[in-house]
C-alpha positions as CSV (number, residue, x, y, z in Angstrom):
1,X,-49.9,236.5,31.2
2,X,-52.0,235.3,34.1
3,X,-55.3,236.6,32.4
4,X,-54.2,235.9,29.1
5,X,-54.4,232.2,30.5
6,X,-58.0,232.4,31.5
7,X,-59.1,233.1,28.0
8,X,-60.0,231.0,25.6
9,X,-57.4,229.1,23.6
10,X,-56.8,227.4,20.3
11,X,-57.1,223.6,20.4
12,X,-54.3,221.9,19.1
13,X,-55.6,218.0,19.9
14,X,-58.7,216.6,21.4
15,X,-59.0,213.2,22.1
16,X,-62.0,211.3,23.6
17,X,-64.5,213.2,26.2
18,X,-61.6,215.3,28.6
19,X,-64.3,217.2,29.9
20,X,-66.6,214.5,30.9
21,X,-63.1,211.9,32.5
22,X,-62.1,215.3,34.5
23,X,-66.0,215.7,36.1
24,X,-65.8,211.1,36.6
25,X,-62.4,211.2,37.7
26,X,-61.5,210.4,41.4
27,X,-58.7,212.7,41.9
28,X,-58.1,215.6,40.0
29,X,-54.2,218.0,40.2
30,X,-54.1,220.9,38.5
31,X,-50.6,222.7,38.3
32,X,-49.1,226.2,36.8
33,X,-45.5,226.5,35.6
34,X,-43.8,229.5,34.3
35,X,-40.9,230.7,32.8
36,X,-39.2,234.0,32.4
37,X,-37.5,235.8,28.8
38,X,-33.8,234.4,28.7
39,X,-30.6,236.3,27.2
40,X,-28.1,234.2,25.1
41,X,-24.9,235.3,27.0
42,X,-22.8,233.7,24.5
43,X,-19.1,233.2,25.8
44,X,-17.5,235.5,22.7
45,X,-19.4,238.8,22.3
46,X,-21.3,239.5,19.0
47,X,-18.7,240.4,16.7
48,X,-17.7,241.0,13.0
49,X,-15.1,241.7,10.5
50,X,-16.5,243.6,7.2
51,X,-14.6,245.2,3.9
52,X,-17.0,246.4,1.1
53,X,-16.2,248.0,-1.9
54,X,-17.8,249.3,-4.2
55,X,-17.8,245.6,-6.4
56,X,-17.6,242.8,-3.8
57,X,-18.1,242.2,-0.1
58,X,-15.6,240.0,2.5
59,X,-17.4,239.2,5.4
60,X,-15.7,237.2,8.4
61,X,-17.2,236.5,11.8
62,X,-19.4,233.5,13.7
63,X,-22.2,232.3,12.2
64,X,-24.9,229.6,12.5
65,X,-26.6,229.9,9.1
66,X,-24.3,231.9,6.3
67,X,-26.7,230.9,3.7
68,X,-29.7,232.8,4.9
69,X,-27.8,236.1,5.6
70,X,-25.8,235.9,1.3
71,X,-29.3,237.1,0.4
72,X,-29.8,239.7,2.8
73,X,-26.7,241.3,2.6
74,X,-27.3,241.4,-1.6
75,X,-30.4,243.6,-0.8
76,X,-28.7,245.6,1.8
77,X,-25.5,246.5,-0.1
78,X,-26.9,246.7,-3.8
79,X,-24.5,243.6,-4.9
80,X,-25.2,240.5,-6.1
81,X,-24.9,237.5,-4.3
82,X,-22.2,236.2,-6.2
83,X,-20.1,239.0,-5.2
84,X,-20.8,238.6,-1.4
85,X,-17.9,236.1,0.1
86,X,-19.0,234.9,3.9
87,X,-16.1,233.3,5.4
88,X,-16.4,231.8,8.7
89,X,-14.8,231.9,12.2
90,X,-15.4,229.3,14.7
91,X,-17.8,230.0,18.0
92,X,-17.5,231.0,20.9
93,X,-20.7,230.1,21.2
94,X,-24.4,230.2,19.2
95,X,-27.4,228.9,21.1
96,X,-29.9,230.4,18.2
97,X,-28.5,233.7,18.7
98,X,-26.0,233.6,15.4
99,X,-28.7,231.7,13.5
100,X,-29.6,235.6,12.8
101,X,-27.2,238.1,10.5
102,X,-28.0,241.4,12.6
103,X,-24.6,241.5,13.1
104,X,-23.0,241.2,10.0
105,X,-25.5,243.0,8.2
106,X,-24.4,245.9,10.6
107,X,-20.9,245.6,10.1
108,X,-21.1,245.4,6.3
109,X,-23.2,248.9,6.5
110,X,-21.1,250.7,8.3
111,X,-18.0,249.8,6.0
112,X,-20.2,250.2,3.0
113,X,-20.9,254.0,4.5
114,X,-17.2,254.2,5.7
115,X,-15.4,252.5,2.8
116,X,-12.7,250.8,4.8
117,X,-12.6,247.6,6.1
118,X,-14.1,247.4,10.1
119,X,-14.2,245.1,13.3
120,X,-17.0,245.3,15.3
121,X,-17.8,244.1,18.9
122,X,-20.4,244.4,20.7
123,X,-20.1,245.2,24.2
124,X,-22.1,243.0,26.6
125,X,-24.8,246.0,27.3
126,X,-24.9,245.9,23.7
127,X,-25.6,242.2,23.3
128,X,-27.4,242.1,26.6
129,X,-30.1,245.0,25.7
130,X,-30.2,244.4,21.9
131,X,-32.1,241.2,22.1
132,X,-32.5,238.7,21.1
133,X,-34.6,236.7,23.7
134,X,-36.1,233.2,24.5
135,X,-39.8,233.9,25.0
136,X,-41.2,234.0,28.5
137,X,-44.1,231.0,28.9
138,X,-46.4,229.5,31.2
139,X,-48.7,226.5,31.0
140,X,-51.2,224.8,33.0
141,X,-51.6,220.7,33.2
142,X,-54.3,219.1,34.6
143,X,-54.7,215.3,35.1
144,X,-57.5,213.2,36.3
145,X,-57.0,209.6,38.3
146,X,-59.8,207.1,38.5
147,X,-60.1,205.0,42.0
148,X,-57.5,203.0,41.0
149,X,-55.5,205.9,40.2
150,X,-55.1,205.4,36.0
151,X,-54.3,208.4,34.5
152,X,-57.9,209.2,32.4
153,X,-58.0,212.4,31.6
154,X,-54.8,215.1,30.6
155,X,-54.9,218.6,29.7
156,X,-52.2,221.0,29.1
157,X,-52.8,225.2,28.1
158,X,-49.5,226.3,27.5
159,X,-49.3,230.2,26.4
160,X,-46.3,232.7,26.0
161,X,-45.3,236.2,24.4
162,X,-45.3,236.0,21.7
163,X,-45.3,232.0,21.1
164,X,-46.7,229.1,22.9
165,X,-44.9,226.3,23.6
166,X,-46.9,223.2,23.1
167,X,-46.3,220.3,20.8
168,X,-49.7,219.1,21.1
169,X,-48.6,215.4,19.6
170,X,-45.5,214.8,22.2
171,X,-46.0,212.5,24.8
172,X,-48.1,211.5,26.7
173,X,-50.6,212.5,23.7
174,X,-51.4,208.9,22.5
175,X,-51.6,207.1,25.9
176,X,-54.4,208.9,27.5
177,X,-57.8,207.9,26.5
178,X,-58.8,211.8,27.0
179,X,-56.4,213.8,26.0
180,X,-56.7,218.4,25.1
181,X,-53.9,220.2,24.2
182,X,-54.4,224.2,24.3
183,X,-52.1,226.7,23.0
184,X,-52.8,230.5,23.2
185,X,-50.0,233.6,22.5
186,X,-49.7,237.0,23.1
187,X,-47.8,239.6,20.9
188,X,-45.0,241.7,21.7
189,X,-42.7,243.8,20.4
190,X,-39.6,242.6,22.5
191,X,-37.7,240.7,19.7
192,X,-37.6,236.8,20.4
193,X,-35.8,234.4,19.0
194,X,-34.4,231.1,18.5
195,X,-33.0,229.7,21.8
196,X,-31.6,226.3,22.6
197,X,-34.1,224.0,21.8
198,X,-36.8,226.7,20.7
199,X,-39.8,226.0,22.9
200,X,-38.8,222.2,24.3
201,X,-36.7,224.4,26.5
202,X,-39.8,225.0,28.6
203,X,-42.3,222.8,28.2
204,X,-40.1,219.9,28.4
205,X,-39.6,220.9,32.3
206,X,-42.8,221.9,32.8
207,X,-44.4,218.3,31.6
208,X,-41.7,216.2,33.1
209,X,-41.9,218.3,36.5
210,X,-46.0,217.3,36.5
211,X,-45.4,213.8,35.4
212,X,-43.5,213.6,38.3
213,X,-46.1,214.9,40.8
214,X,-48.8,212.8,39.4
215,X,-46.8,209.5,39.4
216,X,-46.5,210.5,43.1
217,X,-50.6,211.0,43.7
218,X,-50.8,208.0,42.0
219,X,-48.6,206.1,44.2
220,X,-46.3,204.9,41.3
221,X,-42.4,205.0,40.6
222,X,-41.7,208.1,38.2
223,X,-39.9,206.2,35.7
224,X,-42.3,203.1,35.5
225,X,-45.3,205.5,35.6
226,X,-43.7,207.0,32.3
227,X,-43.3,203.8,30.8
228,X,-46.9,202.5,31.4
229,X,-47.6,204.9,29.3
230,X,-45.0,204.7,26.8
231,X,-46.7,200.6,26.8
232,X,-50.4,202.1,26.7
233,X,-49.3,204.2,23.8
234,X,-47.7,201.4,22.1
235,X,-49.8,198.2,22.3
236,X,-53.7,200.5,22.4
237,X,-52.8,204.1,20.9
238,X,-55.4,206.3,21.6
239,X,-56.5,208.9,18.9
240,X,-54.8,209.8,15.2
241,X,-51.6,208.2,14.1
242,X,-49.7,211.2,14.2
243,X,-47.9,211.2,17.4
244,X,-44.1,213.1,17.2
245,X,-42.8,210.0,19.3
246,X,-41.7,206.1,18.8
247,X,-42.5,204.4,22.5
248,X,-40.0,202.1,22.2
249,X,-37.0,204.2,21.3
250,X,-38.7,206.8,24.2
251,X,-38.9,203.7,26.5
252,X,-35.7,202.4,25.9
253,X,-33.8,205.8,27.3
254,X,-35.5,205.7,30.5
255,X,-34.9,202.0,30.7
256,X,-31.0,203.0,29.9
257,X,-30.8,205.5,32.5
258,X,-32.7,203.6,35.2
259,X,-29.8,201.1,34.7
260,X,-26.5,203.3,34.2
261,X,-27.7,205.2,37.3
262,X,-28.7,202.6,39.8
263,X,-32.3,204.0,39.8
264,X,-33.8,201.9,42.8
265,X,-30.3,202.2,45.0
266,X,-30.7,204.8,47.4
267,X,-27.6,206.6,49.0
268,X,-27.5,208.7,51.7
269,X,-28.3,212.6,51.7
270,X,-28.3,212.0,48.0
271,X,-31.7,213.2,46.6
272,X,-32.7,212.4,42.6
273,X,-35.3,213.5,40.1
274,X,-35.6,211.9,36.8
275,X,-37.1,213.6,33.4
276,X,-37.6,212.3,29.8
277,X,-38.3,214.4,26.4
278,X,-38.0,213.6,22.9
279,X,-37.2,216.7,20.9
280,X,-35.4,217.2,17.4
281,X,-35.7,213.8,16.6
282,X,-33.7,212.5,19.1
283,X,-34.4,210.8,22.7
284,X,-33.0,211.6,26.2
285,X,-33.7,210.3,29.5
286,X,-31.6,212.3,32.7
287,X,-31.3,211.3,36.3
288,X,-29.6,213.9,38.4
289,X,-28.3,213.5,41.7
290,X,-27.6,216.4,44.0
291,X,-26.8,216.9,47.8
292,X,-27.9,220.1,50.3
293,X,-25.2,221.9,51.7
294,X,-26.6,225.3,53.9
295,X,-29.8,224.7,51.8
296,X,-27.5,225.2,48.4
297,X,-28.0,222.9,45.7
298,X,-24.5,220.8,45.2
299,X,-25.2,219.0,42.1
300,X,-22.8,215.6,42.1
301,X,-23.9,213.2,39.1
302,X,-26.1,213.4,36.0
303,X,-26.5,210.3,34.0
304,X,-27.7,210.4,30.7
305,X,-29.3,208.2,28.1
306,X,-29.7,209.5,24.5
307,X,-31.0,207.9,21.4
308,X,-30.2,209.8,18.2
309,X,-29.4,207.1,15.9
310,X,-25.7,206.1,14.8
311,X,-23.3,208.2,17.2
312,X,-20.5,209.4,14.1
313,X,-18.3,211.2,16.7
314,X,-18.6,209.2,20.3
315,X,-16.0,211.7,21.7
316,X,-17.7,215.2,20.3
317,X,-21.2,213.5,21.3
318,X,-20.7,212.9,24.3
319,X,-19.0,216.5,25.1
320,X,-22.1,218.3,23.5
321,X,-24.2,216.5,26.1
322,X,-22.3,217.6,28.6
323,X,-22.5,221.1,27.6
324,X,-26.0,220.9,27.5
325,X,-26.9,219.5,30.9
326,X,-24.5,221.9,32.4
327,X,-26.3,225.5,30.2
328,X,-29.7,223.6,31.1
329,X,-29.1,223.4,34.9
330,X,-27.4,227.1,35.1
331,X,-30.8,228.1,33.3
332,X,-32.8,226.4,35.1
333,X,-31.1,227.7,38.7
334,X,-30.4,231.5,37.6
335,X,-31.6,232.5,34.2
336,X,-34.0,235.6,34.5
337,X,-34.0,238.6,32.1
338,X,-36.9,241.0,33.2
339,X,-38.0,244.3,31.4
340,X,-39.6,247.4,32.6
341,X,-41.5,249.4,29.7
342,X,-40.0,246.9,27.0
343,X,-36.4,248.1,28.5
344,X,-34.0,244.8,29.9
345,X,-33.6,245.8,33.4
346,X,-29.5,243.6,33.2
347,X,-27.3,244.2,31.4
348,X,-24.3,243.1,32.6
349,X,-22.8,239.6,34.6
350,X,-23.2,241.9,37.6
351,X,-27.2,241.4,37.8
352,X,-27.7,238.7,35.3
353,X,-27.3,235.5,36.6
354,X,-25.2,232.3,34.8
355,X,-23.9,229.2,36.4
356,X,-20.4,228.8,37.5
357,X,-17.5,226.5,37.7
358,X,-18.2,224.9,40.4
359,X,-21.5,224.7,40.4
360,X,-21.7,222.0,37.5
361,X,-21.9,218.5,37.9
362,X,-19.1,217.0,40.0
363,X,-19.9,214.3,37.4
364,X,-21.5,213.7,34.3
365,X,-22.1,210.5,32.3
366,X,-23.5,210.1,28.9
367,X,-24.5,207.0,27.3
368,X,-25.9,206.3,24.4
369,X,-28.4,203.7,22.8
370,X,-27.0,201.7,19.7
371,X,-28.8,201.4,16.6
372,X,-28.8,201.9,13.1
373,X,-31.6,204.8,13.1
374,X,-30.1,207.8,11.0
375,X,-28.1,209.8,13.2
376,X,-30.4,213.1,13.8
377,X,-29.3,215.8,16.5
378,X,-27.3,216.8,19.7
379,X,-26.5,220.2,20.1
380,X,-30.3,220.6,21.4
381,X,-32.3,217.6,23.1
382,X,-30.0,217.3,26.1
383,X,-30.9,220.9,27.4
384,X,-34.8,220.8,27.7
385,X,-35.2,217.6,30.4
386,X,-32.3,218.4,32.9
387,X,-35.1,221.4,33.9
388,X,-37.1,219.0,35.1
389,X,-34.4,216.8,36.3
390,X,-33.5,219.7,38.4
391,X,-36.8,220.4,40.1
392,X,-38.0,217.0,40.3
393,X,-34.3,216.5,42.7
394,X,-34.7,219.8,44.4
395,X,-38.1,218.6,45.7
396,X,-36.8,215.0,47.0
397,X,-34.1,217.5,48.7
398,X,-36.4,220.2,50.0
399,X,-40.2,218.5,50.3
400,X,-41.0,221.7,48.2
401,X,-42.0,222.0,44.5
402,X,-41.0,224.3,42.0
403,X,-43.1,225.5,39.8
404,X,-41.5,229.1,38.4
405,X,-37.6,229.2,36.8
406,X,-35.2,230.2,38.4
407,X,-35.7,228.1,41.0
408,X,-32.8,229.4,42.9
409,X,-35.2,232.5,43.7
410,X,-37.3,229.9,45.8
411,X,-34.7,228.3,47.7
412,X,-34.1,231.6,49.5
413,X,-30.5,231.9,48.9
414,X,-28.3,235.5,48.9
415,X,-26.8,235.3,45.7
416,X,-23.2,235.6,47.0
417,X,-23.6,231.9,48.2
418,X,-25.0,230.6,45.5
């Protein structure tokens, strides 16, 4: 990964002269964030209930996309598609890993072969070693200040095996007058996948985390640094009109959570960190409060602000954020699946890491914007900023930044405290 990243890359956008505003500009921060492969760890194992015959198939079980899997099961058993009946079961839990039919293309087989009607379940090693896995990343901003520390010049190269993660037309594309965007992958054959928020999961902690550190070298509050340039990107857009993001409905989250949260209120021993991402069409803004107890992160409060158009089930919305900010922190603190010659070195809850009980958030409040945009989506854009929100806090707590997930690893904690 490291040398891949000194290579040449493809360029995804180029606006203005980024090489000439880094070589003019006064001050110039350059940082590297990383990422390792993550396991999905759902709460109910892999599992599958399958009777074929030799004229029709029943197939019961969890799954996030039954209409991509009718098809391959037709090829795979020899029947047509109209004799191929998919019932399904409720979760325990998807994350991208039942958006794939492995598993029921696997039970159906071994009925086919058996002719009887099976239940399968895979054991965690099973899951655990089988893949399949969010991709590991890495990217590298750089940002240039002129002597009266404007941001003039941005750059990110974000790689990964085997995807990179940059959205080259994402904030803050459109409110930098020089703006390069990079992208570079390496291939693998570890089999990767569809994760929570597919690669927003990283970059969006990445970005926000630099954001963060250059609103600091510029001398400016985090959240009205990041709406400067939501303004600059609105009133004097710089480059083609294709940017992912509206500023206003970006600005109005972080406006929404500066106020639900008490942004400028400072309370004692209470340290905070504030990140922002738009992602599947819908807009979040986090602030996240936490406390150090025996250098231990003891999260108390999250606020969130979300914008994703008319909210059609206030009570099921708001518990889908919730379960997002509290799998994005436990990644964030612990998540780490490492291999040794392409082979998982956990397999088990007894090396892999996942948050607990009570380590969530003491607290958690979610609020949303009101409007008449279309509703779009929630089970994702909650996840990718509390990353950031993380870091951004642990370095208010700790003076130190943190710049490769998990960041528990840097904190210097045994894991039987944390």
């Amino acid at each position: 990964m490291a040398e891949m990243a000194k290579k040449p890359a493809d360029v995804l956008r180029k606006d203005g002269d980024p090489e000439g505003a880094f070589k003019r500009a006064a001050k110039v921060i350059e940082r590297t964030y990383s990422a390792p492969y993550l396991a999905h760890n759902t709460m109910e194992p892999v599992n599958c209930f399958a009777h074929v015959t030799a004229d029709k198939a029943e197939i019961y079980g969890p799954i996030q996309a039954p209409e991509f899997i009718v098809q391959t099961l037709a090829a795979r058993l020899g029947l047509p598609k109209e004799k191929i009946h998919v019932k399904l079961a409720r979760m325990g839990g998807g994350f991208g890993l039942r958006a794939y039919g492995h598993h029921m293309v696997e039970a159906a087989v071994i009925s086919q072969k058996m002719n009887a009607p099976i239940k399968m379940v895979y054991t965690r090693e099973d899951d655990m070693t089988y893949g399949i896995y969010r991709p590991t990343y890495t990217a590298t901003y750089r940002a240039g200040l002129d002597e009266n520390n404007n941001l003039i010049a941005f750059h990110v190269r974000g790689g990964g095996i085997p995807e990179h993660p940059v959205h080259a037309n994402r904030f803050p594309a459109g409110a930098v007058d020089n703006y390069l965007a990079e992208g570079w992958q390496l291939d693998s054959n570890i089999t990767i996948g569809a994760f929570r928020a597919p690669r927003s999961n990283f970059i969006a902690g990445a970005e926000q985390s630099f954001l963060d550190e250059v609103a600091e070298l510029a001398g400016r509050d985090p959240i009205e640094f990041r709406l400067e340039l939501l303004e600059r990107s609105k009133s004097k857009p710089v480059g083609p009109s294709s940017n992912d993001y509206d500023a206003d409905r970006y600005a109005g989250v972080l406006k929404l959570v500066r106020e639900k949260s008490k942004w400028n209120e400072s309370q004692p021993n209470v340290h905070r960190g504030v990140s922002a991402y738009f992602c599947h069409n819908t807009y979040v803004a986090e602030v996240l409060d936490l406390e150090m107890q025996d250098n231990k992160p003891i999260i108390q409060k999250v606020y969130a602000a979300v914008d994703c158009g008319i909210v059609v089930n206030p009570d099921s919305a708001k518990n889908m954020g919730e379960g997002g900010i509290v799998d994005g922190i436990g990644n964030a603190l612990f998540g780490e699946l490492t291999f040794v010659d392409g082979v998982p070195e956990k397999n088990n809850f007894d090396k892999y890491r996942l948050i607990r009980q009570k380590e969530a958030p003491k607290e958690i409040e979610v609020h949303f914007v009101q409007n008449e945009h279309d509703p779009t989506g929630l089970g994702e854009p909650l996840f990718p900023p509390v990353f950031a929100a993380v870091a951004n806090a642990l370095y208010k707590a700790t003076g130190k930044r943190f710049y490769t997930q998990p960041f528990a690893k840097d904190l210097q904690v045994a894991p039987s405290r944390m």
